[in-house]
N, C-alpha and C positions, 0 to 999 in steps of 0.2 A: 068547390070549383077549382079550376086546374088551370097556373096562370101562364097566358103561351111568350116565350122568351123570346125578344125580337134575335133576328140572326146579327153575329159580329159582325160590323165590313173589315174588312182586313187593312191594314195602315197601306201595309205597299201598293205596288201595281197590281193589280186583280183581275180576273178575267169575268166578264159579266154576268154568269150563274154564281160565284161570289159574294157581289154585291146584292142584283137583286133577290127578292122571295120567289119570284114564277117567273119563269120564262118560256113562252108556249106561241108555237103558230096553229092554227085552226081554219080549215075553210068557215068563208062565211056565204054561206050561198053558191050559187053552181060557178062565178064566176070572179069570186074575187077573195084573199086569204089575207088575215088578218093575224099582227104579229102583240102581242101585250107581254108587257115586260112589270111586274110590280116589284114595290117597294117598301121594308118594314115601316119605316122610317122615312121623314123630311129630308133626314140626313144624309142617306144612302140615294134617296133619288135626286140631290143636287149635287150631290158628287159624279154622276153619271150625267146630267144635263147641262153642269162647268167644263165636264170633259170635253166637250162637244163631240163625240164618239158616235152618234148616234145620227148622220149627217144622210143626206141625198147621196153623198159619192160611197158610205158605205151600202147603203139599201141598192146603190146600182151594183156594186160588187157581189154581195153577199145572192141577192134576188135577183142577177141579170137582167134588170128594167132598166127603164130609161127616167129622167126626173119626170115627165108626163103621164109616166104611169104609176106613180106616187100618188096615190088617191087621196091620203091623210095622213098626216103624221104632227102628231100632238106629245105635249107634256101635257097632262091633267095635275097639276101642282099639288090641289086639295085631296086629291085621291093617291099622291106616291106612284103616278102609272105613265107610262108611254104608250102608246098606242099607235102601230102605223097599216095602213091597207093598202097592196096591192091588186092589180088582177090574177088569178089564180093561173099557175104553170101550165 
């Protein structure tokens, strides 16, 4: 068996395909798009969720919505995952 090496997080400032393992949006249905960010490690994902980086005012920036149409956005602690859903573009 072939044992899989978690990724290094980088000490300094890092830009978030970096830190996390997957970084991926996907529709999820005809009308709404879902963003999953994972994480090798505890480590890697409390470093990103102490940052506080991953905020309302960046999903209106980056997704042009408004906090209203923040459908979900979670830390899943025991899975290493963030997960947010908007309505789709």
């Amino acid at each position: 068996m072939v044992s899989i090496k978690p990724k290094e997080i980088p000490a300094e400032e890092a830009m978030l395909p970096k830190i996390a393992s997957v970084v991926r949006s996907k529709n999820c249905g005809n009308f709404e798009l879902t963003l999953d960010v994972m994480f090798d490690s505890e480590e890697a994902s409390l470093r990103v969720k102490r940052a506080n980086l991953l905020t309302n005012a960046t999903t209106r920036k980056l997704y042009n919505v408004e906090d209203d149409q923040i459908l979900t956005k979670i830390y899943l602690d025991p899975g290493n995952l963030y997960w947010l859903m908007t309505p789709a573009p």
